[in-house]
C-alpha positions in Angstrom: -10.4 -5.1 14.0 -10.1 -3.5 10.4 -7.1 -1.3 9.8 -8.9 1.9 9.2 -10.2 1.3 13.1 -6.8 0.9 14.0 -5.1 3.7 12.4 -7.9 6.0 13.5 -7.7 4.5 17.3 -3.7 5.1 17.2 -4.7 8.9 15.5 -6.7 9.9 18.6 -3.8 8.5 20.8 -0.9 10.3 18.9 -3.1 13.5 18.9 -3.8 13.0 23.0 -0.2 12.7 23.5 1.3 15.3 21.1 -1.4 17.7 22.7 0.1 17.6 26.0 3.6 17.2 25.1 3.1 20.8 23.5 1.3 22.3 25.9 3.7 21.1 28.5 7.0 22.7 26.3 4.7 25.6 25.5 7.2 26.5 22.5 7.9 29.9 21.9 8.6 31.7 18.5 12.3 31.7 18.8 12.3 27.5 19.0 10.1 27.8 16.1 13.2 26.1 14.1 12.9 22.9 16.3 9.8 21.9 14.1 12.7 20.5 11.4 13.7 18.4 14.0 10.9 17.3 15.8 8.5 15.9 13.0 11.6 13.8 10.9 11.5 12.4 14.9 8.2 11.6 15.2 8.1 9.5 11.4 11.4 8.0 12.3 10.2 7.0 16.0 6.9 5.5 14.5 9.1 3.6 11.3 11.3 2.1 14.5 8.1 0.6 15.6 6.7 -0.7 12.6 10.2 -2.4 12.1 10.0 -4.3 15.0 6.7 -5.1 14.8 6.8 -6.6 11.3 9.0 -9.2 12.5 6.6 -10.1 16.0 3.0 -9.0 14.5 2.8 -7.9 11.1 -1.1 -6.8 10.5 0.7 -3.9 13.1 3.6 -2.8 11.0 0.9 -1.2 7.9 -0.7 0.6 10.8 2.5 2.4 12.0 3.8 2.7 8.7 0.6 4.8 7.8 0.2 6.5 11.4 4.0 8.0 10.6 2.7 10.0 8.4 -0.5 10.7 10.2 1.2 11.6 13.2 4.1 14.0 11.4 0.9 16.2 10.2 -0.4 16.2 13.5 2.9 16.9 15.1 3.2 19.7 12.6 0.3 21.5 13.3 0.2 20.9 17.0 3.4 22.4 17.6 2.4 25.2 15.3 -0.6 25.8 17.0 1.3 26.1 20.7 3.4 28.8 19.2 0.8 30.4 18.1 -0.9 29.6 21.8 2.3 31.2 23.8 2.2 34.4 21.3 -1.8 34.8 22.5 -0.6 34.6 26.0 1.9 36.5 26.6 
């Protein structure tokens, strides 16, 4: 499988998973701070990986490496988005 398949198969996935984990916390405007904490998370959590898979499989490692990034954008603008999502609904 080529690496741009890969990163965009793991996008999809982070995206799936973010999506619900935000609409499950539903954040509201006054957690709005937690965003500093939550993306360095996500990039660490996704650097942890790619450490431990550079010394089983290391055609992995780029991937996470790459998809920590990724994800931290989509992480961003996910949780953004659900704050602006509780704001519309209440």
């Amino acid at each position: 499988m080529k690496l741009y398949i890969k990163i965009l198969l793991l996008t999809v996935i982070d995206f799936i998973v973010i999506w619900f984990w935000v609409k499950e916390n539903d954040p509201d405007p006054s957690v709005s701070i937690a965003i500093i904490l939550v993306v360095p998370v996500v990039i660490i959590i996704n650097l942890a990986i790619a450490l431990i898979l550079y010394f089983t499989k290391r055609e992995f490692s780029k991937v996470f490496v790459i998809n920590a990034l990724v994800s931290a954008i989509i992480m961003y603008f996910l949780f953004l988005n659900g704050i602006d999502r509780h704001q519309n609904l209440r």
